[in-house]
C-alpha positions in Angstrom: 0.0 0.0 0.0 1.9 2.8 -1.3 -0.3 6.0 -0.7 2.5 8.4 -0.7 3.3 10.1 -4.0 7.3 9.7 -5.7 7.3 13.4 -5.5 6.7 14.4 -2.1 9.0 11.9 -1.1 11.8 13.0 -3.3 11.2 16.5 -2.5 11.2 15.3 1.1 14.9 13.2 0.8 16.2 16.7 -0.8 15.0 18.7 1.8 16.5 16.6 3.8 20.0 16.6 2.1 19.7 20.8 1.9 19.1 21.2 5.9 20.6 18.1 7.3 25.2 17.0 7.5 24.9 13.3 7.1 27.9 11.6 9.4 28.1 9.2 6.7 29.6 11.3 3.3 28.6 8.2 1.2 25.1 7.9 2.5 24.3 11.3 0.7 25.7 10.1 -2.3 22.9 6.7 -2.0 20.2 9.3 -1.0 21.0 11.4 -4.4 20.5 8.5 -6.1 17.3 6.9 -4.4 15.7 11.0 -4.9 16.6 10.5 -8.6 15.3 7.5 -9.2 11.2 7.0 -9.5 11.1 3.6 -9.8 13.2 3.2 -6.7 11.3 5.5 -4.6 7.9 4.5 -5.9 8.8 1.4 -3.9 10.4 3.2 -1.0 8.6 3.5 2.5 9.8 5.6 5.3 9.8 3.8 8.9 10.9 4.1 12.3 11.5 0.7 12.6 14.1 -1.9 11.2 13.0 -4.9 8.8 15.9 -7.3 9.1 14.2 -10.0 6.4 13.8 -6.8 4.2 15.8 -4.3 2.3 16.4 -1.4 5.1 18.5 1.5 4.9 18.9 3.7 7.9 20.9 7.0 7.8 21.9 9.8 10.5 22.9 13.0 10.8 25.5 15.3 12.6 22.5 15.8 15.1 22.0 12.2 15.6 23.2 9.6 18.3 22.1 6.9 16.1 25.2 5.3 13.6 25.7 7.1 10.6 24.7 4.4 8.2 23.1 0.8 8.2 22.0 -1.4 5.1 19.8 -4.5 6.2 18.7 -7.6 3.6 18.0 -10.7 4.2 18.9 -10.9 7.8 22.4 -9.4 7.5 23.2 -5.6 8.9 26.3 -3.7 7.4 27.8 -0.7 7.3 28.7 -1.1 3.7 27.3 1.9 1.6 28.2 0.2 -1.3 26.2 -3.0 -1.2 23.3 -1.2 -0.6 24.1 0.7 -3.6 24.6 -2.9 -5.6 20.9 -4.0 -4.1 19.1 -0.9 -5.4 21.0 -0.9 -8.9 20.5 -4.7 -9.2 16.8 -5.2 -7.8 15.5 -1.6 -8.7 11.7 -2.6 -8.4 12.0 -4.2 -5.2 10.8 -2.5 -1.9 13.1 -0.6 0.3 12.2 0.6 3.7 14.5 4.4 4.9 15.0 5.3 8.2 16.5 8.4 8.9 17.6 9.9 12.1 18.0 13.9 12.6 17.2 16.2 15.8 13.4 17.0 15.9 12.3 14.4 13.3 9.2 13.2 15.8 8.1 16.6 15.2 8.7 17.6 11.7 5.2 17.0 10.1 7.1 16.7 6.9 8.6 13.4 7.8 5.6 12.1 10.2 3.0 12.4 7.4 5.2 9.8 5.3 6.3 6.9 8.0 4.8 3.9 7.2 3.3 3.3 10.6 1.8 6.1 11.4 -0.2 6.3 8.1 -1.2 2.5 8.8 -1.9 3.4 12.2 -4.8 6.0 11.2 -6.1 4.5 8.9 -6.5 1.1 11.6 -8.2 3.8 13.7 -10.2 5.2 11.2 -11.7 1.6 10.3 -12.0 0.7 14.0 -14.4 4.1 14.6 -16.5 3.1 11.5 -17.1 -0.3 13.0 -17.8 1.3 16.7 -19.8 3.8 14.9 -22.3 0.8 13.4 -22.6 -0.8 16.4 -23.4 1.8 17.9 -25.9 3.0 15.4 -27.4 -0.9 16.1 -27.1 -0.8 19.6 -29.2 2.8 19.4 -31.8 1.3 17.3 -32.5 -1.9 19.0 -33.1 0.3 22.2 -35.5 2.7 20.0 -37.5 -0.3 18.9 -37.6 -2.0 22.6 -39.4 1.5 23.6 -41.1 1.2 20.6 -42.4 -1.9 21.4 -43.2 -1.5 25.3 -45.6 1.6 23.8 -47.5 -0.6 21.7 -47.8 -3.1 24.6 -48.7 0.0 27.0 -51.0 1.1 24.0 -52.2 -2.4 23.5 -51.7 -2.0 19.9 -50.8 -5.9 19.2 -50.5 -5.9 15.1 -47.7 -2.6 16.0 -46.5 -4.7 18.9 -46.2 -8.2 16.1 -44.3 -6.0 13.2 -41.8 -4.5 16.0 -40.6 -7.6 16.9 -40.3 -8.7 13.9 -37.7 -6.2 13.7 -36.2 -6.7 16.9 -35.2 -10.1 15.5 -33.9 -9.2 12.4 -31.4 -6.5 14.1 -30.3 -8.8 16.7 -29.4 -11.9 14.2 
């Protein structure tokens, strides 16, 4: 689910680049190339968390207390540039997670609005208050019609008091 467009996120990684020293010279150099490459960053996902069976590149900045640069495939973590470099070049097409570490990056909206998580996050919670808000909406109606039907009992209206819990049933199958 890719819902984040190759533009903002290249515009992002040079923004990025312009305002941020990377303690790792050769991780700019990978960054350049992801930003210029659309079919690489139409399958690049920004996280905060690292995928060890997947491709995962994480990069820091001067700022940052985090190492300068990590590439992680397959299970295997190095500090390599290069082979991450090899990875994108030979399996363009394939997905790549970036992590990138710089002071205030929890707060810079420009980087929260594209991790991963926090867009699957609202959309989880957007899903879950549609379902609370339908059973809800059930839970309100069933009430309505048990009033209902204690009126037509009060009112001794028996054909009203028949179709009501016929109803009744139906909501609460």
């Amino acid at each position: 689910m890719n819902w984040i467009s190759t533009s903002k996120k290249g515009e992002f990684l040079k923004w990025f680049l312009d305002h941020h020293q990377l303690k790792n010279k050769e991780a700019r150099r990978l960054i350049e190339y992801i930003q210029k490459n659309h079919h690489i960053l139409k399958n690049l996902s920004f996280t905060d968390t690292v995928h060890p069976k997947e491709r995962t590149i994480s990069v820091s900045s001067i700022s940052s207390d985090e190492s300068g640069f990590h590439f992680y495939t397959n299970g295997l973590k190095t500090e390599d540039v290069s082979r991450a470099f090899g990875s994108l070049m030979s399996n363009p097409a394939d997905k790549v997670h970036l992590i990138l570490h710089y002071f205030g990056k929890h707060s810079d909206h420009r980087y929260t609005q594209l991790v991963e998580t926090h867009r699957i996050h609202s959309i989880k919670q957007y899903e879950q208050s549609e379902k609370d808000a339908k059973a809800t909406d059930l839970v309100v109606e069933i009430a309505l019609l048990k009033s209902q039907i204690n009126k037509a009992l009060d009112d001794r209206n028996e054909e009203l008091f028949h179709e009501l819990v016929k109803k009744l049933k139906k909501y609460q199958k």
